[in-house]
Backbone as a printed PyTorch tensor [residue, N CA C, xyz], in Angstrom:
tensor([[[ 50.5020, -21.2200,  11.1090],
         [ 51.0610, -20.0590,  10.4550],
         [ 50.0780, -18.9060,  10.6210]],

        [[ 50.5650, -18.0340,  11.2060],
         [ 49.5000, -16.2790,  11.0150],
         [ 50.2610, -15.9280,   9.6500]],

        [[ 49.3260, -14.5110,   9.3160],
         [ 49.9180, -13.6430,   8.2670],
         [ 49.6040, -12.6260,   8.6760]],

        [[ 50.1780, -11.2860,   8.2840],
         [ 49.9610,  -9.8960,   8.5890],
         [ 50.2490,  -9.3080,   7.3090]],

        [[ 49.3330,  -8.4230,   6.7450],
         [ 49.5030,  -7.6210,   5.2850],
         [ 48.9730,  -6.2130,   5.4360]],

        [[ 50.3460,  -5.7470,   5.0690],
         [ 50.4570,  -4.3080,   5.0480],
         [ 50.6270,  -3.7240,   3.6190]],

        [[ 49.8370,  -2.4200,   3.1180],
         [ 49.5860,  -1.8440,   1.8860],
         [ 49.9970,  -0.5700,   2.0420]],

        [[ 51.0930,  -0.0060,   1.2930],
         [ 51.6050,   1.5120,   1.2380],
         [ 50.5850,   2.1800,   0.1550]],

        [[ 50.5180,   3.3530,   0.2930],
         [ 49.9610,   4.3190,  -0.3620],
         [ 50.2810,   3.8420,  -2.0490]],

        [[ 51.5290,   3.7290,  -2.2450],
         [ 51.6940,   3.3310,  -3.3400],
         [ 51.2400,   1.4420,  -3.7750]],

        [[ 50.5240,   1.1260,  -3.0630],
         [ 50.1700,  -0.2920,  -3.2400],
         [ 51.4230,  -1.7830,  -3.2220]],

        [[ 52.3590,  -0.7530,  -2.8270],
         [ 53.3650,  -1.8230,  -2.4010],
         [ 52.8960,  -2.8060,  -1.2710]],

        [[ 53.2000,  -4.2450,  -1.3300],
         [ 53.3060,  -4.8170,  -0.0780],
         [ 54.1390,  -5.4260,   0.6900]],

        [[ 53.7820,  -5.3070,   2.0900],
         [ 54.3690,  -6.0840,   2.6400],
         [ 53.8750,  -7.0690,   3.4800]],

        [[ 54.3070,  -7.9900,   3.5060],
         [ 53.9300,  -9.3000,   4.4000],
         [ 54.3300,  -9.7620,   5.4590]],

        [[ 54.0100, -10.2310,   6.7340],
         [ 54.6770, -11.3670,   7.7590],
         [ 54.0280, -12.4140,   8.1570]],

        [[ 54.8190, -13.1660,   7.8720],
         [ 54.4570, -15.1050,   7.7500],
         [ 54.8140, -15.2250,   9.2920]],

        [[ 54.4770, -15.5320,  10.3240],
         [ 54.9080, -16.3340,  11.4940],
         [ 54.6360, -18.1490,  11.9570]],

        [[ 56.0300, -18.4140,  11.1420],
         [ 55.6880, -20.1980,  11.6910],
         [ 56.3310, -20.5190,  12.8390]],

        [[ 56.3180, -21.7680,  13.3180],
         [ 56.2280, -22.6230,  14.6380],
         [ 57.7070, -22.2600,  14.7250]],

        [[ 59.2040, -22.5180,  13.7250],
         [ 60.7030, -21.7830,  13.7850],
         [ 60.9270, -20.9370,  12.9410]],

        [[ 60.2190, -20.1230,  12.3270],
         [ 60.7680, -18.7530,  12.0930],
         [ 59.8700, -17.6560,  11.7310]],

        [[ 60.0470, -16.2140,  11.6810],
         [ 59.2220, -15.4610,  10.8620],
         [ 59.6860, -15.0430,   9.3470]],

        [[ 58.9310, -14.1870,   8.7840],
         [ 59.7110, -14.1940,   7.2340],
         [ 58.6350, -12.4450,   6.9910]],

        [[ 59.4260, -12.0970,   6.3800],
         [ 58.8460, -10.8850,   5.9200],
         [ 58.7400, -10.4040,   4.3770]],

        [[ 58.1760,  -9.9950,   3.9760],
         [ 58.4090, -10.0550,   2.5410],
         [ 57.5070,  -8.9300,   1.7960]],

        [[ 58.6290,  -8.3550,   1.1400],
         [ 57.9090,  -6.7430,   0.5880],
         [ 58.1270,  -6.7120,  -0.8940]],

        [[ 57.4440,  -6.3990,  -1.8420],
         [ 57.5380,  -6.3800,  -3.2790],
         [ 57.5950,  -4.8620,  -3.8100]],

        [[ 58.9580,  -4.8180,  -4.4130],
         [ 59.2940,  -3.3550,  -4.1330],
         [ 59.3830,  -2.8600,  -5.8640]],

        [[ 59.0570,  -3.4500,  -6.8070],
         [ 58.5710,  -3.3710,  -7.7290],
         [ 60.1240,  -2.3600,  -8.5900]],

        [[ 61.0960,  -2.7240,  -8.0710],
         [ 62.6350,  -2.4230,  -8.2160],
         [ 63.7660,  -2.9450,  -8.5920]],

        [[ 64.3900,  -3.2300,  -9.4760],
         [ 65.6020,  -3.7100,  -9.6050],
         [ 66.7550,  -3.9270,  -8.2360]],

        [[ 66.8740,  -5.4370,  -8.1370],
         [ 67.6930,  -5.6520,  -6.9260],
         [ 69.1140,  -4.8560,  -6.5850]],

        [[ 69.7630,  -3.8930,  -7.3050],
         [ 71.0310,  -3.2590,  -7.6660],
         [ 70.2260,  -1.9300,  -7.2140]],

        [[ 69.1690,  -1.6820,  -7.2040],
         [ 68.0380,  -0.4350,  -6.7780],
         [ 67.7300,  -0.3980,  -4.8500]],

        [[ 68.3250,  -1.3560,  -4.3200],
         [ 67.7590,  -1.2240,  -2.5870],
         [ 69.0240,  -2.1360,  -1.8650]],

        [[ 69.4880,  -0.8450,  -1.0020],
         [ 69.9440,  -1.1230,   0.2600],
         [ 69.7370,  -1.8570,   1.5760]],

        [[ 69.5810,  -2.7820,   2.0540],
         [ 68.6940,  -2.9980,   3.5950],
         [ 69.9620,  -2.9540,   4.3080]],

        [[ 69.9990,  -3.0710,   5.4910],
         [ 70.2680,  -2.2120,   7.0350],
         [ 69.6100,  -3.3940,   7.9830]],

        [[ 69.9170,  -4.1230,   8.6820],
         [ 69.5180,  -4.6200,   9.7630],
         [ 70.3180,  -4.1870,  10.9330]],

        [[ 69.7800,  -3.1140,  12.0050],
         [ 70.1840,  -2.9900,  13.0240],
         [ 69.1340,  -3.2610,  14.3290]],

        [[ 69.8340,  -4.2120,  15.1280],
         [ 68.9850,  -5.0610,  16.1290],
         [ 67.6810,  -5.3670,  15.5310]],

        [[ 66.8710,  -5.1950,  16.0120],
         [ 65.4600,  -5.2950,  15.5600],
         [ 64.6950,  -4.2890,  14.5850]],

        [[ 65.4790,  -3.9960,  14.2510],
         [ 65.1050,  -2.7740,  12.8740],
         [ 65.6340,  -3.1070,  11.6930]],

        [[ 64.7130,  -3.1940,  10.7030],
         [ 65.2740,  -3.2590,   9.1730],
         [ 64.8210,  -1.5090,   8.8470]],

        [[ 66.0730,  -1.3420,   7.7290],
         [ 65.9530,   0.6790,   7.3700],
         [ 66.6080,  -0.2180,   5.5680]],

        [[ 65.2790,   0.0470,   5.0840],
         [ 65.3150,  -0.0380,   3.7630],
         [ 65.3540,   1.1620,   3.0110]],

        [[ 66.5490,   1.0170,   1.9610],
         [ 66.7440,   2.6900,   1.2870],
         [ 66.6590,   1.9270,  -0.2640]],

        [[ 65.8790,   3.0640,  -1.3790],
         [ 65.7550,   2.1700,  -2.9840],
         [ 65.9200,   3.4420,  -3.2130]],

        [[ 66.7520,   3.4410,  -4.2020],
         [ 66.8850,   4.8830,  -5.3970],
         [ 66.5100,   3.9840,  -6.4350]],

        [[ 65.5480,   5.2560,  -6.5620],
         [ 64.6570,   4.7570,  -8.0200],
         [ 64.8930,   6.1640,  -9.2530]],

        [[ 66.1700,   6.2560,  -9.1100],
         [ 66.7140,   7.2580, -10.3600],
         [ 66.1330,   8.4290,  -9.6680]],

        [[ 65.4790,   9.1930, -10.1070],
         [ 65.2880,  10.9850,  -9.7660],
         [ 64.7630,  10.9110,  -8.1760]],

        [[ 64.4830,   9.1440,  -7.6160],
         [ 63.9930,   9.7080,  -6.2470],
         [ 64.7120,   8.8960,  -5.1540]],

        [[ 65.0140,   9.6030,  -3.7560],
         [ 65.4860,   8.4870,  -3.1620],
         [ 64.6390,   8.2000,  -1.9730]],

        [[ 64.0030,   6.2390,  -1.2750],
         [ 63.3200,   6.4490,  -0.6290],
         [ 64.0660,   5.4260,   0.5380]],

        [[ 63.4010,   5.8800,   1.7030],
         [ 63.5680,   5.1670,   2.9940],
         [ 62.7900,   4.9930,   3.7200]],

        [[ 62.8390,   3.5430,   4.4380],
         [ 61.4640,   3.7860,   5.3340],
         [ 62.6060,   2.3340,   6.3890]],

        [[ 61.6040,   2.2550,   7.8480],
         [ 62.3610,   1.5590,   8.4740],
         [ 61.0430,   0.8990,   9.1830]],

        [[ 61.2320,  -0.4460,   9.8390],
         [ 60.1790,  -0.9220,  10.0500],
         [ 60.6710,  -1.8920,  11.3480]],

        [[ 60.0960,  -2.5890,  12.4350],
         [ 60.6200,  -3.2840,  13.4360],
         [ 60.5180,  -4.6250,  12.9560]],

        [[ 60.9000,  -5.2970,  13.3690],
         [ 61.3590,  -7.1310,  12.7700],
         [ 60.9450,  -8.3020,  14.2080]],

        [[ 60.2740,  -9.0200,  13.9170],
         [ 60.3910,  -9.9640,  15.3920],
         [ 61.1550, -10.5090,  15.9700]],

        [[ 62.4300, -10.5390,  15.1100],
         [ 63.7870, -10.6770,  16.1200],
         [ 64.6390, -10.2430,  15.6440]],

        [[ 66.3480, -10.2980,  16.2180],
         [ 67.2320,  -9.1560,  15.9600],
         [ 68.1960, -10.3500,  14.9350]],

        [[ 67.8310, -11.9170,  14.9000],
         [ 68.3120, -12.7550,  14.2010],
         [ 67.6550, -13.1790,  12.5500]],

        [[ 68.6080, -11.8900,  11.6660],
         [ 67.7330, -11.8930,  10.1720],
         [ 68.6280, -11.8710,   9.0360]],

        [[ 68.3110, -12.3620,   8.0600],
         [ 68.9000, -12.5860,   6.9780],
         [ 68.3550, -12.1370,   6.0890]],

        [[ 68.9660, -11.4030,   5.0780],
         [ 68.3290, -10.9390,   3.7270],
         [ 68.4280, -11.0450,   2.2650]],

        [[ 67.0570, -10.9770,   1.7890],
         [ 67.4240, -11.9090,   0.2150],
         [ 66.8800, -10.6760,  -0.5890]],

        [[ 67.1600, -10.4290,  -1.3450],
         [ 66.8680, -10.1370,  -2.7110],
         [ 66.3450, -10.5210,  -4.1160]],

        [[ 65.1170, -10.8070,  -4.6100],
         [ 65.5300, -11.5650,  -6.0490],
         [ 64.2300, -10.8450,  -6.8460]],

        [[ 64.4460, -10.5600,  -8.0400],
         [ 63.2460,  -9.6610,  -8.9640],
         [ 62.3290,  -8.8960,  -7.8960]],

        [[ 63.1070,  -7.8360,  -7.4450],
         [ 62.4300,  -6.8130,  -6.8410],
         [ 61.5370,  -6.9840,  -5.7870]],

        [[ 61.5470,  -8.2460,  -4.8940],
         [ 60.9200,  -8.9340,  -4.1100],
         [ 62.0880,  -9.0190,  -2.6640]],

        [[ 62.0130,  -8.3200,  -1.6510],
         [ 62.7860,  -8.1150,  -0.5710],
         [ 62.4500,  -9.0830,   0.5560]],

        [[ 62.7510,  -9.8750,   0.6650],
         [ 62.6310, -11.3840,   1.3360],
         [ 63.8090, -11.1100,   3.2310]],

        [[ 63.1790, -10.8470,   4.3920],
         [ 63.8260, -11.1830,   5.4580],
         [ 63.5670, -12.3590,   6.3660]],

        [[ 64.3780, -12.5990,   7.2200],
         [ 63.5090, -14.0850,   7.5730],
         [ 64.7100, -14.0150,   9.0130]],

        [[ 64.2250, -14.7300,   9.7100],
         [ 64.8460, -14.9020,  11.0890],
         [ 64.4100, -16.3440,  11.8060]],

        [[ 64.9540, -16.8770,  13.0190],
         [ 64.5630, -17.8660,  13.9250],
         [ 63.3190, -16.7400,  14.9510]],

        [[ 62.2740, -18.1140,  15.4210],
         [ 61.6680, -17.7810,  16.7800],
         [ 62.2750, -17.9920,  17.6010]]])
């Protein structure tokens, strides 16, 4: 397993797990799940969260175009095959 950890200005993170059949990505968005949109187009995830007075987006590349997405206590979970 590698890991890769990424830190936004606002101390959000995000993560990528790469195992032997799949990768997994995982961002803690410190948001109510009814609060964020995701978007998987081909190899792009475009995450949008309205957080009441603000609205944000950001888009990020994925290691493959085969992804699934979870949601649960503000924790944004993607995951795909190698």
């Amino acid at each position: 397993m590698s890991q890769q950890l990424f830190e936004g200005r606002d101390d959000r993170f995000l993560r990528r797990y790469d195992y032997d059949d799949q990768w997994v990505v995982a961002a803690d968005l410190r948001v109510s799940d009814e609060a964020v949109d995701v978007d998987i187009v081909g190899q792009t995830a475009i995450v949008v969260v309205d957080a009441g007075d603000r609205l944000f987006e950001t888009e990020f590349e994925l290691p493959g175009s085969d992804a699934q997405v979870f949601m649960k206590n503000g924790v944004l979970t993607i995951t795909g095959s190698q």
